[in-house]
C-alpha positions as CSV (number, residue, x, y, z in Angstrom):
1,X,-50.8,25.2,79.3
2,X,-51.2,28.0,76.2
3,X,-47.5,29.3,77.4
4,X,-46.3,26.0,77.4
5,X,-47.6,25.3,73.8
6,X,-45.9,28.9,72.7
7,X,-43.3,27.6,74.0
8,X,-42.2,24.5,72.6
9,X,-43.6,26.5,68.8
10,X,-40.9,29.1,69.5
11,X,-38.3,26.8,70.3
12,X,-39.1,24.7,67.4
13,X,-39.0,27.6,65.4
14,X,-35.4,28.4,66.2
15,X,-34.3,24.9,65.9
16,X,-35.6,24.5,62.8
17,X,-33.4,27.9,61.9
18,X,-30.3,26.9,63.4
19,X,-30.7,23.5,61.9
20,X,-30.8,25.2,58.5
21,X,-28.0,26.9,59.1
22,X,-25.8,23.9,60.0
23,X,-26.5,21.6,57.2
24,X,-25.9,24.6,55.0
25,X,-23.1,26.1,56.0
26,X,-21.7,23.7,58.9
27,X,-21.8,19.8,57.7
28,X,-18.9,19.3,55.7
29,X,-20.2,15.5,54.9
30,X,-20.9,15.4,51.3
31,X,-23.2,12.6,51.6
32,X,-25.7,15.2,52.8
33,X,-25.8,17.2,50.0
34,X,-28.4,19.6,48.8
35,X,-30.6,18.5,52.1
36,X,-32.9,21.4,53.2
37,X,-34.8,21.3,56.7
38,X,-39.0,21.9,55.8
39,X,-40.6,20.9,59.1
40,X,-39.8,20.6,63.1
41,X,-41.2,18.9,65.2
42,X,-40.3,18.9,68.6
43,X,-42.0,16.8,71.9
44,X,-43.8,18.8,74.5
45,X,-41.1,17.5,77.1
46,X,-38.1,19.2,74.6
47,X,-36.2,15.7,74.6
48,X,-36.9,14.7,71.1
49,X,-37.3,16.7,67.6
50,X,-38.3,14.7,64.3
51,X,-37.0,17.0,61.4
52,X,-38.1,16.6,58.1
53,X,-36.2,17.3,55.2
54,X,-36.1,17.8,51.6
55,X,-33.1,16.1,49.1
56,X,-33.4,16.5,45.6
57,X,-32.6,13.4,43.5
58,X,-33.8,10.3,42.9
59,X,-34.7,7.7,46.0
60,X,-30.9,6.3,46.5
61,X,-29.7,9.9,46.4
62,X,-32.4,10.6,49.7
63,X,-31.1,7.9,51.7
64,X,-27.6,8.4,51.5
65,X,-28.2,12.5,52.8
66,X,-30.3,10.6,55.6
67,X,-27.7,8.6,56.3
68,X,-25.2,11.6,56.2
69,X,-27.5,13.8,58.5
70,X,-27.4,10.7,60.9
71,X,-24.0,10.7,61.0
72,X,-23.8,14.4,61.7
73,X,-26.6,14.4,64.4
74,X,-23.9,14.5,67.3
75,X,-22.1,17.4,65.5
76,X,-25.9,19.0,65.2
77,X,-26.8,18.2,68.5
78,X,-23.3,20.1,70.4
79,X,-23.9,23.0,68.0
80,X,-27.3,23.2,69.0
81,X,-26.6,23.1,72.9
82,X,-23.7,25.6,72.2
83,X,-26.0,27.9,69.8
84,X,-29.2,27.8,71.8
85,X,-27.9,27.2,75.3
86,X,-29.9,24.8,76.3
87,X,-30.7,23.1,79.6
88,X,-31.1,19.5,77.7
89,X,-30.6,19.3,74.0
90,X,-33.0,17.0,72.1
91,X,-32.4,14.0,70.4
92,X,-32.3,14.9,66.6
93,X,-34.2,12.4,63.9
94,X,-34.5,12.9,60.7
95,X,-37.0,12.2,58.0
96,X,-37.6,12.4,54.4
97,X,-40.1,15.3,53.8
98,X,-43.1,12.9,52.1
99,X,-44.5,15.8,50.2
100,X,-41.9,15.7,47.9
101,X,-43.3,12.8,46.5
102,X,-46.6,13.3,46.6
103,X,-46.0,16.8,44.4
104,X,-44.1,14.7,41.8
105,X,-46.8,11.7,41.8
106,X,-49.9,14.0,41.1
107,X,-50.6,15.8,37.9
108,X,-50.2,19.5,38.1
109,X,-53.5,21.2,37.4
110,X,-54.0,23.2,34.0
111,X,-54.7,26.9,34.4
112,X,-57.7,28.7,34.6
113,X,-60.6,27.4,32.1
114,X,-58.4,24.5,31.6
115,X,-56.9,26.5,28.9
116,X,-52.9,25.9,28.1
117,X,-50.9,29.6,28.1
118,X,-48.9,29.0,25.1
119,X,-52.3,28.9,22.8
């Protein structure tokens, strides 16, 4: 079962990097933008991977790169077979990374002491 687990981490891993690759280099739709990949996670069968990702802008801006990576996902999925080789390529979702907003919702801690560093 531990090789199993290995695995399906090292195959994530490398989706996760080719999948960076393609929406940076590969996508030409401009609805995706500035959409960065932060997390993969993919089924211990290999048929399905949740990516999360990362748009800067405001909430409108996010949806329309979802909608743009959604509309990409068969490009994604045929580069990914083609890249990786792959027995059965997995379905691709994505979803907005939700640590985006909760870094902008919560006040940043002062420094040390409490102290500002311009004083």
């Amino acid at each position: 079962m531990r090789a199993r687990t290995h695995r399906v981490e090292r195959l994530a891993d490398l989706i996760r990097q080719e999948l960076t690759e393609l929406i940076e280099y590969e996508v030409k739709d401009p609805r995706v933008g500035l959409a960065s990949v932060t997390a993969v996670d993919l089924s211990e069968n290999l048929r399905r991977v949740r990516v999360l990702v990362r748009v800067p802008g405001d909430d409108p801006q996010r949806e329309t790169s979802l909608v743009g990576l959604e509309a990409a996902e068969g490009f994604l999925r045929r580069e990914l077979a083609h890249r990786l080789a792959l027995r059965h390529t997995p379905a691709i979702s994505f979803y907005l990374d939700q640590t985006q907003r909760d870094e902008q919702s919560e006040p940043r801690p002062q420094g040390s002491g409490g102290r500002s560093s311009g004083s």
